[in-house]
C-alpha positions as CSV (number, residue, x, y, z in Angstrom):
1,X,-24.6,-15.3,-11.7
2,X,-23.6,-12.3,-9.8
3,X,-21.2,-9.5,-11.4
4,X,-17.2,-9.9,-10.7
5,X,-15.4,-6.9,-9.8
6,X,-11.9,-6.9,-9.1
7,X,-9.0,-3.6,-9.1
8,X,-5.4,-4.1,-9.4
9,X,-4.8,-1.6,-6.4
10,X,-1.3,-1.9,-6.3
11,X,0.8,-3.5,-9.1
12,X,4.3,-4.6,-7.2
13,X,6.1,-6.6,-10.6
14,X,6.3,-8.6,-13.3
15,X,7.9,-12.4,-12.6
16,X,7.7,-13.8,-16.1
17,X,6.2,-12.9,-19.9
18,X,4.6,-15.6,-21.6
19,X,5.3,-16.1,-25.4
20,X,1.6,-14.6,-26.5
21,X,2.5,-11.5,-23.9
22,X,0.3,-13.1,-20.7
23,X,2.8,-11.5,-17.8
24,X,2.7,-13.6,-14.4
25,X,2.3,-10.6,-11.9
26,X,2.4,-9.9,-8.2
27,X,0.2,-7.1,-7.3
28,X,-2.6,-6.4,-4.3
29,X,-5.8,-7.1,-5.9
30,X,-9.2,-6.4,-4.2
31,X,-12.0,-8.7,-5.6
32,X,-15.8,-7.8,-5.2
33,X,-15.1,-4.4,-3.0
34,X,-13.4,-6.5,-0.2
35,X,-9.6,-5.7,1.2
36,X,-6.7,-6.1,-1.3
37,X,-4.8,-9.1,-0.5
38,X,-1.6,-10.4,-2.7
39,X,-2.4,-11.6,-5.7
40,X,-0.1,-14.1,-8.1
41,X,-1.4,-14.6,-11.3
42,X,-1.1,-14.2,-15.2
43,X,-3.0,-11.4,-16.7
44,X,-3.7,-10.6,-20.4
45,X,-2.0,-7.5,-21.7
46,X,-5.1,-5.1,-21.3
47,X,-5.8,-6.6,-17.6
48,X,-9.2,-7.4,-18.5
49,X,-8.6,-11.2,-18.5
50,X,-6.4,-13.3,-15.5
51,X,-5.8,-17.3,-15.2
52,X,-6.0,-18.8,-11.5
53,X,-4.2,-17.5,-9.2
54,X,-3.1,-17.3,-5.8
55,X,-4.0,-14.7,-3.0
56,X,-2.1,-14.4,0.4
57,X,-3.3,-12.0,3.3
58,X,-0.9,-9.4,4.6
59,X,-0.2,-12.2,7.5
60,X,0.4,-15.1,5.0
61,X,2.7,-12.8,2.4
62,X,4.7,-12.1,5.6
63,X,5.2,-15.6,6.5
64,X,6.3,-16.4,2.9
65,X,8.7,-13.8,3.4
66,X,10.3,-14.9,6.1
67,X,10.5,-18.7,4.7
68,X,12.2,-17.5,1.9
69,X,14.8,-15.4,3.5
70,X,15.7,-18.0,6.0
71,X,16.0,-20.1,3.1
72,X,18.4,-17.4,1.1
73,X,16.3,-17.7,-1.9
């Protein structure tokens, strides 16, 4: 199997903490040397290790933006 790289390029907040100190971040991500896209996911303390997650292009994070503000969330 090939290698995995990925670089937090931009850490944008913490949502939540889990109990054994897993934090459920937001940040821009970029996986295998390609463009950073958003990133939501939980990461072990040391960022070495992350659960599944979701990524959103630029276009889809701004979409999501504008659902949740009409939605006064």
């Amino acid at each position: 199997m090939a290698d995995f790289k990925f670089e937090i390029v931009e850490h944008l907040g913490v949502l939540s903490e889990s109990a054994k100190g897993w934090t459920k971040e937001i940040n821009k991500v970029s996986f295998n040397d390609r463009p950073a896209k958003y990133d939501i996911r939980e990461w072990d303390p040391s960022h070495e290790k992350m659960s599944k997650g979701v990524t959103l292009t630029d276009e889809e994070m701004e979409i999501l933006s504008k659902i949740l503000k009409d939605r006064e969330i």
